[in-house]
GULUMMI-962436 format. One record per atom (N, C-alpha, C, CB): residue in one letter; x, y, z. Coordinates in steps of 0.1 Angstrom, whole numbers, plus 5000, padded with zeros to 4 digits. Glycine has a CB too. Layout:
REM GULUMMI-962436
AXYZ/...
This chain:
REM GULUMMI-962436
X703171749052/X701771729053/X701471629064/X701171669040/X700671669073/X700671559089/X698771519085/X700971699111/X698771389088/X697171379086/X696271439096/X696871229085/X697171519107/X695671549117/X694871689110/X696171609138/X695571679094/X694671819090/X693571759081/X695771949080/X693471579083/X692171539080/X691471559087/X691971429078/X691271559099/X690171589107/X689071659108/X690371609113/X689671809101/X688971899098/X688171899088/X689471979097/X687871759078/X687471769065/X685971719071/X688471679053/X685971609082/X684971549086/X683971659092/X685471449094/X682871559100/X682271479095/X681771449088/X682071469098/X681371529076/X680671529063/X681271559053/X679671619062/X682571489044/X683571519038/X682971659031/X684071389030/X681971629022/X681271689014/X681371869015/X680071629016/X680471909027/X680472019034/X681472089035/X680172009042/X682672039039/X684072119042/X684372159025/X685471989052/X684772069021/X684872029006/X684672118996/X684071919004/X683072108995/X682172178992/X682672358991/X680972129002/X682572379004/X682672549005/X684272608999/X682572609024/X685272519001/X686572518993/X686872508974/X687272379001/X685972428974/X686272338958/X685372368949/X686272168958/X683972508954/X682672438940/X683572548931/X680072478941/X684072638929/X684772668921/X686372688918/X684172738920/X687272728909/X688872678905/X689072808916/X689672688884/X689872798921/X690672868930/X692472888923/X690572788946/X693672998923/X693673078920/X695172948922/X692973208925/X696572928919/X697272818919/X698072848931/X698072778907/X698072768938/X698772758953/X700572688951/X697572638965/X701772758950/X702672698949/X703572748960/X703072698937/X704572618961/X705372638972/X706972698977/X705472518975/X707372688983/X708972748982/X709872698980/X709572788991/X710072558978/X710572518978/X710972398968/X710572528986/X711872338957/X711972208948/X710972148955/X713372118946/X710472088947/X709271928955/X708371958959/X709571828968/X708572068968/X706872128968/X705572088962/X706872238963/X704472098966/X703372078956/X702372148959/X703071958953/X702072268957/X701072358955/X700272388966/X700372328946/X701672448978/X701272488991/X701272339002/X699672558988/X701072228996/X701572109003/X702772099014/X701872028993/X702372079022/X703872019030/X704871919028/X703671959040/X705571889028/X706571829023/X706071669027/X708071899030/X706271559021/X705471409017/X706671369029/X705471308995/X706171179029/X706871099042/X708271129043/X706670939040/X708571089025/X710371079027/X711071199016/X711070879022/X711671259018/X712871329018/X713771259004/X713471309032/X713971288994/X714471198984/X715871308980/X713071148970/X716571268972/X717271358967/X717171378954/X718371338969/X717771498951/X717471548934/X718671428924/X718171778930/X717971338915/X718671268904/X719071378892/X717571138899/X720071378895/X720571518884/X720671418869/X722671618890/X720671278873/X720671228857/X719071248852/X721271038856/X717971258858/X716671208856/X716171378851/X715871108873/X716871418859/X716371608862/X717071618844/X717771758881/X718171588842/X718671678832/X717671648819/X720271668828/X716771508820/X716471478806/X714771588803/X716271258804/X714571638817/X713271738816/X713371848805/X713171818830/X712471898798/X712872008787/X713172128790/X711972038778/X713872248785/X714572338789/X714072418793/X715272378784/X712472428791/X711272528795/X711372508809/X709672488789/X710872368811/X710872358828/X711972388833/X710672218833/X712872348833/X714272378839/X714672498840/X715272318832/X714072578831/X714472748833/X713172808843/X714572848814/X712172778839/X710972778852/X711372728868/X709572668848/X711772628868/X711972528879/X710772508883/X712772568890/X709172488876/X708172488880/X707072388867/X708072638882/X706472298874/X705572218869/X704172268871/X705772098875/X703372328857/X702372368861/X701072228864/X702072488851/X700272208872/X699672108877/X698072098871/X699672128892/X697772068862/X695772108864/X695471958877/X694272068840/X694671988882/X693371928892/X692671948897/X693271878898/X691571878900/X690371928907/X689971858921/X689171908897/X690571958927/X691171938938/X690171938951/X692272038940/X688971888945/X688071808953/X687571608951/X686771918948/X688471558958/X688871428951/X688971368963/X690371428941/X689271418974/X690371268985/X689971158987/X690671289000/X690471068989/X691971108993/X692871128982/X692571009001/X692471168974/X694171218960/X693571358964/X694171158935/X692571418967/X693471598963/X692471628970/X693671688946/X692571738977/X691671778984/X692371928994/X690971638992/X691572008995/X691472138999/X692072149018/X689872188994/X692972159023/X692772119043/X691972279044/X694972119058/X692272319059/X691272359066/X691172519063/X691472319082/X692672579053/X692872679050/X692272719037/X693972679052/X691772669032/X691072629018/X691472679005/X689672649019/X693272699008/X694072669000/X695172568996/X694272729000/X695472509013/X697072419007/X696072249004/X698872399026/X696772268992/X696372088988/X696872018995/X696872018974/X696171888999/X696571789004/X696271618998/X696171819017/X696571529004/X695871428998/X696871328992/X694871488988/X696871238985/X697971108977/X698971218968/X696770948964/X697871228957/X698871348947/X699471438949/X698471408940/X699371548956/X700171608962/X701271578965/X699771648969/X701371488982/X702471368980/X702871348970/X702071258982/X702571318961/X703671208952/X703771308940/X702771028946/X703271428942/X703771548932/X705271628943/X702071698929/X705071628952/X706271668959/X707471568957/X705871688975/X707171438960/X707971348958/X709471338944/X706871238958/X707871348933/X708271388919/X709471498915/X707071448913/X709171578929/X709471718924/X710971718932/X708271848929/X711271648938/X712271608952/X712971578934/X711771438969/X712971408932/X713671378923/X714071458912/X713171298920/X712971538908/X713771618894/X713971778897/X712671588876/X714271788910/X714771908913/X713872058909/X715971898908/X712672058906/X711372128902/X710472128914/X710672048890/X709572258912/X707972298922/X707372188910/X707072528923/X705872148918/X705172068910/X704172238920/X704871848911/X703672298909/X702372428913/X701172298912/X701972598896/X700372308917/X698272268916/X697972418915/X697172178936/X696672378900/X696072478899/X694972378903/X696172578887/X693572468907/X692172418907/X691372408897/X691372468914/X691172318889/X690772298873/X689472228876/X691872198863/X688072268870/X687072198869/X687672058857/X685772308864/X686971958862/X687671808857/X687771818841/X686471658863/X686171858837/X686271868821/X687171968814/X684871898814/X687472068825/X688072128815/X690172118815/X687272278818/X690171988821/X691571968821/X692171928809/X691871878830/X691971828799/X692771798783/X692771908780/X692171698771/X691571978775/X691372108770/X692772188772/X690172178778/X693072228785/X693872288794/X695572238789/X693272228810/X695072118790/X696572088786/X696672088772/X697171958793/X695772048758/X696272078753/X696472258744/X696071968749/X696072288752/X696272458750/X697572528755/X694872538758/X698172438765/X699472478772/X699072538785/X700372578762/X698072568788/X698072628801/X698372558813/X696872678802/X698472438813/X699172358822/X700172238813/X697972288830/X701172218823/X701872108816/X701771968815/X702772118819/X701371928834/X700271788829/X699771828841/X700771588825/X698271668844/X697571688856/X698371538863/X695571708853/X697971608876/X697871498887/X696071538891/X699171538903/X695071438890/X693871448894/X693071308890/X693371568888/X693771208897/X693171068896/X692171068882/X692171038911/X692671098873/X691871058859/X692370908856/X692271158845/X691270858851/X691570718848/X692270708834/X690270628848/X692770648827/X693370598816/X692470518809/X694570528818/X692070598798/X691170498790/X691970538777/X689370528790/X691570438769/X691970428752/X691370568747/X691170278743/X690070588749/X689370738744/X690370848747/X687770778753/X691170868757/X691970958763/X692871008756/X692470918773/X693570858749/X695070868746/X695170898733/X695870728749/X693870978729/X694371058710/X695471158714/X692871188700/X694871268723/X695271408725/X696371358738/X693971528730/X696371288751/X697571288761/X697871168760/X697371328774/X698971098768/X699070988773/X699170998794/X700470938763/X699570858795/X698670858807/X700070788815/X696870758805/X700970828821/X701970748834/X701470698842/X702870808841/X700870548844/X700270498855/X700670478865/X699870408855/X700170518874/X700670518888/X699270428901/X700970728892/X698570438896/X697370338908/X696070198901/X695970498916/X695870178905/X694870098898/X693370138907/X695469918900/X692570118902/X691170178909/X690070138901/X691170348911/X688770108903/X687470088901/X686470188900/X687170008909/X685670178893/X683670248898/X683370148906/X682170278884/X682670228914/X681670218921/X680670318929/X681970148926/X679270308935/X678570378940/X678070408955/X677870348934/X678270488956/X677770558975/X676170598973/X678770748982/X675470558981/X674170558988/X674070629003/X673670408990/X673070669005/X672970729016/X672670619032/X671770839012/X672970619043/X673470509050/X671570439050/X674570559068/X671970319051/X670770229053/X670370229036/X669570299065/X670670259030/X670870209012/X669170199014/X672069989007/X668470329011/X666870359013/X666370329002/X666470499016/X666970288990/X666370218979/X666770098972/X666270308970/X667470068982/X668169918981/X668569888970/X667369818983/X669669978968/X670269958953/X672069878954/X670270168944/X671569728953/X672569658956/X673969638940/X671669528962/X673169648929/X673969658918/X674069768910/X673569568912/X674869758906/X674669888891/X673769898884/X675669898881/X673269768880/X671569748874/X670669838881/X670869588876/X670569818892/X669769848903/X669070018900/X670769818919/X670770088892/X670470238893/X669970238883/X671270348894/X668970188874/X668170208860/X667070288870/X667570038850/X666570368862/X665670468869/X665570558880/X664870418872/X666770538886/X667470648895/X668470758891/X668170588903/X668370818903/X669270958897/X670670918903/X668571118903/X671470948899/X673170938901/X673871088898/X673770818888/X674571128906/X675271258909/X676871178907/X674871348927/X677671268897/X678871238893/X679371378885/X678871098884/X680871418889/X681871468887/X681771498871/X682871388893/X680971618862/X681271618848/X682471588844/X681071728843/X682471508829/X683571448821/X684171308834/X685071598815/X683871298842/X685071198851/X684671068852/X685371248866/X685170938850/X684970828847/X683670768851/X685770768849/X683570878862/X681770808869/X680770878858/X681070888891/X680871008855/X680270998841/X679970928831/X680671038837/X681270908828/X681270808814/X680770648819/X683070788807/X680670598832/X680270478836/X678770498839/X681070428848/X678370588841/X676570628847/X675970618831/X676270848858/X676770648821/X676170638802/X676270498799/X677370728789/X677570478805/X677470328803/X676270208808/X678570288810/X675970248813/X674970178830/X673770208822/X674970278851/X673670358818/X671970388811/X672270328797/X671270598810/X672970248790/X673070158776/X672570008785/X674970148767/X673169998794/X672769818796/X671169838801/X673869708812/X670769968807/X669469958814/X668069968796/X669470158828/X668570078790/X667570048779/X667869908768/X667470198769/X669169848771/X668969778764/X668269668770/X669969758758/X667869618781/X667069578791/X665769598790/X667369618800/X665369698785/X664169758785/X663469838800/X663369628779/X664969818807/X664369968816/X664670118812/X665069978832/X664470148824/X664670308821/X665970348825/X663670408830/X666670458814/X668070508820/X668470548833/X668470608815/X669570588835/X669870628850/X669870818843/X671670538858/X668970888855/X669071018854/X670271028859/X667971098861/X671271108850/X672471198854/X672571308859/X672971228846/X672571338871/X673171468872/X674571508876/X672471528881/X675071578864/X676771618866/X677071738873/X677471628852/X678071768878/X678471838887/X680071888885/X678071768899/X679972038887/X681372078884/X682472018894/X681372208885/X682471958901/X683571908911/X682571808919/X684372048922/X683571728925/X683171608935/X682571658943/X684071528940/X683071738951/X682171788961/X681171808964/X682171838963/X680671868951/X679371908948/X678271788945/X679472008936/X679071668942/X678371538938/X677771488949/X679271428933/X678971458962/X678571418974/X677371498976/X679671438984/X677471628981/X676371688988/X675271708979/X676771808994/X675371638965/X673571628962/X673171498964/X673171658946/X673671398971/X673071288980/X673171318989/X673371178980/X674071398996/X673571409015/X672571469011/X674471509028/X671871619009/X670671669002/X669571599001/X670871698990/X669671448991/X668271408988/X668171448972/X666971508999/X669071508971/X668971528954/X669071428944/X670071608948/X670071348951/X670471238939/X670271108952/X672471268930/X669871008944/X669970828945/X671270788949/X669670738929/X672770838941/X673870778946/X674970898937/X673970578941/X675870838939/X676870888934/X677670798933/X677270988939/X678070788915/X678870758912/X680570808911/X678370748905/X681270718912/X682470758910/X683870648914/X682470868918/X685070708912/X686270588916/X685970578931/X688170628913/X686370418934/X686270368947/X686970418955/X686370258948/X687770438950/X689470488963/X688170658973/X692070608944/X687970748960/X687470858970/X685670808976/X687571048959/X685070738971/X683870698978/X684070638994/X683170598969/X685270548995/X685270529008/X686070579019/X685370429008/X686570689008/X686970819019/X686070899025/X687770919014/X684770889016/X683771009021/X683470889031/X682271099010/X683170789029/X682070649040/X683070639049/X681670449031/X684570659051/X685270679061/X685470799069/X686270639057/X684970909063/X685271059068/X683471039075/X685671209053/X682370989067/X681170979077/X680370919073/X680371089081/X680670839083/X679970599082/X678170649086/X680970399104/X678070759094/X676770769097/X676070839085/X676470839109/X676870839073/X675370959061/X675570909051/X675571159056/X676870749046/X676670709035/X677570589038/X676870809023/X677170489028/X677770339022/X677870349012/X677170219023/X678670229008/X679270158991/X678570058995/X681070118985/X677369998983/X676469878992/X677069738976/X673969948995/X678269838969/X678569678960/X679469708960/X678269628946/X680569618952/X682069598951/X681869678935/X682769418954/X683669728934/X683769828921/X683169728910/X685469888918/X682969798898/X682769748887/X684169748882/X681769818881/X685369678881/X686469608875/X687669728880/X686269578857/X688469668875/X689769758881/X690469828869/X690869668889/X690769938868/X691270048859/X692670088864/X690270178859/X693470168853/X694570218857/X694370388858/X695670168849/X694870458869/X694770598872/X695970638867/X694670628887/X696070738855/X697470778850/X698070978858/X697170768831/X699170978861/X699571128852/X699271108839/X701171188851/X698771268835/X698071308823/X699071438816/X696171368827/X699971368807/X700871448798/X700271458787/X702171398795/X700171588781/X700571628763/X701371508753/X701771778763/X700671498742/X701171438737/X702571458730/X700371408733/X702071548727/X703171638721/X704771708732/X702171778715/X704271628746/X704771658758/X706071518759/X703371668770/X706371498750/X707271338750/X708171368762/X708371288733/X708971468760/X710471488768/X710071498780/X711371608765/X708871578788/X708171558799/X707671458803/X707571608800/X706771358793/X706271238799/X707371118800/X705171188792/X708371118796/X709570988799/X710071078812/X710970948784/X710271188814/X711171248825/X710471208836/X711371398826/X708671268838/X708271218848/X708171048849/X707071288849/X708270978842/X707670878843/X709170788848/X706670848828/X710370818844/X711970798851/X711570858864/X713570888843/X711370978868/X711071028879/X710070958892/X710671148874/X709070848885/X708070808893/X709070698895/X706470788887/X709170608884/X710170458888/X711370498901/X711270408870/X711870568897/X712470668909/X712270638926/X711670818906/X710670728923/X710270688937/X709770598942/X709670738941/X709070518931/X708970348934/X710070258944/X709070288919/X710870268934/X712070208940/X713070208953/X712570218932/X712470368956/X713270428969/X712370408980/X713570588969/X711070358983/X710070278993/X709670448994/X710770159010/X709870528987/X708470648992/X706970638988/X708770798985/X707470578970/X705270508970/X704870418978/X704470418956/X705470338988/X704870258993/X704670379007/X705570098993/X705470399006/X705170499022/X704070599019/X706770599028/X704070639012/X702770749005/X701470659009/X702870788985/X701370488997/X700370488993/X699970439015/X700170368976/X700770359020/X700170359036/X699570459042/X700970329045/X700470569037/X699670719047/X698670739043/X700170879046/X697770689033/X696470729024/X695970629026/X696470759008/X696170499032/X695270399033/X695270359019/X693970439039/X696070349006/X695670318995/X696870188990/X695670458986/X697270119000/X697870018993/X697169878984/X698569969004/X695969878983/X695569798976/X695069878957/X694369738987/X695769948958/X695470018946/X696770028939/X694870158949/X697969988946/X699170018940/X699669938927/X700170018950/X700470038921/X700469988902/X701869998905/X699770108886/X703469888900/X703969968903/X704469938886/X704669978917/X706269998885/X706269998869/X705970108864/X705369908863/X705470178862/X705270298853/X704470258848/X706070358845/X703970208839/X703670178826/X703070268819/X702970068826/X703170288808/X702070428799/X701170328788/X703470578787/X700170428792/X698870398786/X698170278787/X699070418773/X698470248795/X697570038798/X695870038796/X697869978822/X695570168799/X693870148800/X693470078786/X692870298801/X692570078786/X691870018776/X690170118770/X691769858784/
């Protein structure tokens, strides 16, 4: 994966985005171990840990194939290049990486966001890579291998036209966010502190994919858009002339892989498999190619959210 196939995503992340991602597209996988769902092969080159590989369950191992859900309108974690099928983006990366170590394809399918637990716990995928946060609500049905740390927060359109400097600020505004995805659940949150205030809620409007979030504020549809900080200031980096982040996140969260619960033998394999690449300087080399070193978790740790 070479970053000059960012370029093409610009100037309006949204737009490119948009015509690739408003609906699931069809699973893009690769030729090769490590692979990740049409992806190019990540910074570094790892070798297969045949001790780490063997403890994977016999399903995978006779597949040689990790099925992926995400909604692969996200970047910088996932996102569609110019062919508007090979994934690109952090996850990808660090699904190839994964896949180096335990000698396995990691497939990406394109999964509308809500309908990913669902997904996995029905078996149709085995886990997701799709920057879901780790919350306590999560962890009935999956558990969560942390791999980033990350915040909410909100994008405005540039010159912040309704001068909405806090999260308070959006009581009576409309907010565009990604159905089921933590900017969701934080925009419900926001409309509890606003009536308990005695303002007015924040109008929600949810949206099947990110993409589709962005471009109902380029539009004029929506006030802001909510969502994790890491992809808001990719769009404000992909185009500084059509939108800002005009606050700092609301607290810092952990971003997990999302395993089955009932998925034990897979979630310790991947989660040996991540420590793995931790330790071999490929997450750090990943999280620089993405500009995401201030987000890095390292450790594994499962289930930390709260």
């Amino acid at each position: 994966m070479q970053l000059r196939h960012l370029a093409v995503v610009g100037p309006i992340a949204a737009v490119a985005l948009a015509a690739g991602c408003a609906a699931p597209a069809a699973d893009t996988s690769a030729a090769a171990p490590g692979s990740s769902g049409g992806a190019s092969a990540s910074v570094t080159t790892l070798a297969k840990d045949e001790t780490i590989a063997a403890t994977l369950p016999d399903s995978i191992k006779s597949a040689g194939t990790i099925k992926v859900a995400s909604g692969i309108s996200f970047p910088p974690m996932e996102f569609y290049g110019a062919d508007n099928s090979t994934a690109l983006g952090f996850d990808p990366d660090l699904a190839a990486a994964l896949g180096q170590v335990l000698g396995v394809k990691f497939e990406f399918q394109n999964t509308n966001f809500d309908g990913i637990i669902g997904g996995l716990d029905a078996g149709r995928y085995d886990l997701s890579l799709t920057s879901m946060i780790d919350k306590k609500s999560r962890q009935a049905t999956v558990d969560f291998v942390d791999y980033l740390n990350s915040g909410v927060a909100f994008m405005v359109a540039k010159g912040n036209p309704k001068g909405l400097k806090d999260k308070i600020d959006l009581c009576g505004k409309s907010a565009a966010v990604e159905k089921s995805s933590t900017g969701d659940l934080s925009v419900d949150d926001i409309s509890a502190e606003c009536t308990k205030s005695g303002k007015p809620a924040v109008t929600k409007l949810p949206f099947p994919d990110q993409a589709s979030a962005v471009q109902a504020l380029q539009s004029g549809r929506a006030d802001a858009v909510v969502a994790l900080d890491l992809t808001l200031a990719y769009n404000v980096k992909q185009a500084p002339n059509a939108f800002e982040v005009p606050a700092k996140p609301f607290g810092t969260l952990p971003v997990g892989i999302v395993v089955p619960k009932k998925s034990s033998q897979l979630r310790d394999a991947v989660q040996a498999a991540l420590k793995k690449v931790q330790s071999s300087g490929a997450y750090d080399a990943l999280l620089a190619k993405w500009n995401l070193q201030a987000q890095a978790l390292p450790g594994a740790p499962l289930n930390t959210g709260k």
